[in-house]
C-alpha positions in Angstrom: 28.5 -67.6 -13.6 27.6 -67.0 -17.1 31.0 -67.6 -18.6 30.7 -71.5 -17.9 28.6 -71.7 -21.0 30.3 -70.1 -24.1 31.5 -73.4 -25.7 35.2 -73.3 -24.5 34.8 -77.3 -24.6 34.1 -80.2 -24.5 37.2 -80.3 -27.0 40.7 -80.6 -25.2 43.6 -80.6 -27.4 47.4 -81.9 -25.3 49.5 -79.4 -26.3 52.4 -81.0 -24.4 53.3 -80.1 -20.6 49.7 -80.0 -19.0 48.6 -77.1 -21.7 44.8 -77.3 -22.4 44.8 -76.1 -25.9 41.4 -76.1 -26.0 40.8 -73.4 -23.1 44.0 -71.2 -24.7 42.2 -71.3 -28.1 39.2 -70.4 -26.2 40.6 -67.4 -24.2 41.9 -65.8 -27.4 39.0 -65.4 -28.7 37.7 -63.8 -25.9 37.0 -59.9 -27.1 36.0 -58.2 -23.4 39.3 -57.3 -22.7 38.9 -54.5 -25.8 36.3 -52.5 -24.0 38.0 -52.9 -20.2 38.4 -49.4 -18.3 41.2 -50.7 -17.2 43.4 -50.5 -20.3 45.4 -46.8 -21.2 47.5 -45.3 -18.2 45.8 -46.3 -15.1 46.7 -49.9 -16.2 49.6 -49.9 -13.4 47.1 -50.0 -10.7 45.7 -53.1 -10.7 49.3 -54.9 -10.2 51.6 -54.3 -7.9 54.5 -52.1 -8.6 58.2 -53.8 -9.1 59.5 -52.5 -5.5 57.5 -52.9 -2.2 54.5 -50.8 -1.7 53.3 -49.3 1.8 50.1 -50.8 3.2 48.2 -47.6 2.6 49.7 -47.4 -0.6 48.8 -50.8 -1.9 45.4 -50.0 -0.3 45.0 -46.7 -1.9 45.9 -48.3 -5.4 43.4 -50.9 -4.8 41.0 -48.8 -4.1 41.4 -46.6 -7.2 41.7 -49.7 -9.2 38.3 -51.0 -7.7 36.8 -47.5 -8.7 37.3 -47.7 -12.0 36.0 -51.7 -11.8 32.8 -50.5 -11.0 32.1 -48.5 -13.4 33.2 -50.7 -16.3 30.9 -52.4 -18.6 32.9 -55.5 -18.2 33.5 -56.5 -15.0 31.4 -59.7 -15.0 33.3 -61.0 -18.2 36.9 -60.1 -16.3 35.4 -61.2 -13.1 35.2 -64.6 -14.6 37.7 -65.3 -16.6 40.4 -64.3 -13.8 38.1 -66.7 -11.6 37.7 -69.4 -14.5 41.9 -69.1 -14.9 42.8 -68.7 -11.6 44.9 -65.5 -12.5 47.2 -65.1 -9.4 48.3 -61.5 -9.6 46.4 -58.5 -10.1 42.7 -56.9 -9.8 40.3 -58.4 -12.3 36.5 -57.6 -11.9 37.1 -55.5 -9.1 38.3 -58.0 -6.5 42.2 -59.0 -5.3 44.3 -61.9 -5.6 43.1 -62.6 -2.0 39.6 -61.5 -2.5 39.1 -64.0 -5.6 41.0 -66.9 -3.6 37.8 -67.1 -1.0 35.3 -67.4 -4.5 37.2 -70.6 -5.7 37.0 -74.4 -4.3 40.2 -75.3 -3.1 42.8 -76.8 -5.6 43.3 -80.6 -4.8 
C-alpha cells in the first residue's frame, strides 16, 4: 500500500501508556480527510447508529455509505490509514469493520 512510505518513522517518541507519538504526530498531519465525500450530513452512515439497527437496515446504510466510497477521490488514503490504525468502528475506504479485519495479519 502506498501509505507505508510517507515518513511516519523511523522516529518513535514514548508518550507514556503504549502511545506512539511518532504515528499520532504523523496522522495529524495527514490532510485527506479534508477532501473525503464522506464529511457533511451523510456522515452518520458510515457508523452505526446509538440504538440497534435491523439487518437490512444496517445493510442498506452500508450500502449507501459504500456508494459514496466509490466515488470519492480518497478512498485509497482512508482505506489505508483505517487499515494502517486498525480503526475498529465504522466504513473507511469503502469496506466494514469485518471487511477490513480479513485485510490485516492477525494481532499477536
Amino acid at each position: 500500500m502506498g501509505g507505508a512510505g510517507r515518513g511516519y518513522g523511523p522516529a518513535r517518541i514514548d508518550g507514556g501508556a503504549g502511545v506512539d507519538l511518532g504515528v499520532a504526530l504523523g496522522i495529524i498531519h495527514e490532510t485527506w480527510h479534508l477532501r473525503a465525500s464522506c464529511r457533511g450530513p451523510e456522515s452518520a452512515l458510515f457508523f452505526p447508529p446509538p440504538l440497534p439497527e435491523r439487518r437490512e437496515e444496517r445493510e442498506g446504510r452500508e450500502t449507501k455509505a459504500k456508494e459514496i466510497c466509490l466515488a470519492c477521490s480518497v478512498q485509497r488514503e482512508c482505506l489505508e490509514f483505517a487499515l494502517r490504525v486498525r480503526e475498529p468502528h465504522g466504513i473507511w475506504g469503502g469496506l466494514t469493520e469485518a471487511e477490513r479485519r480479513r485485510l490485516l495479519p492477525p494481532e499477536n
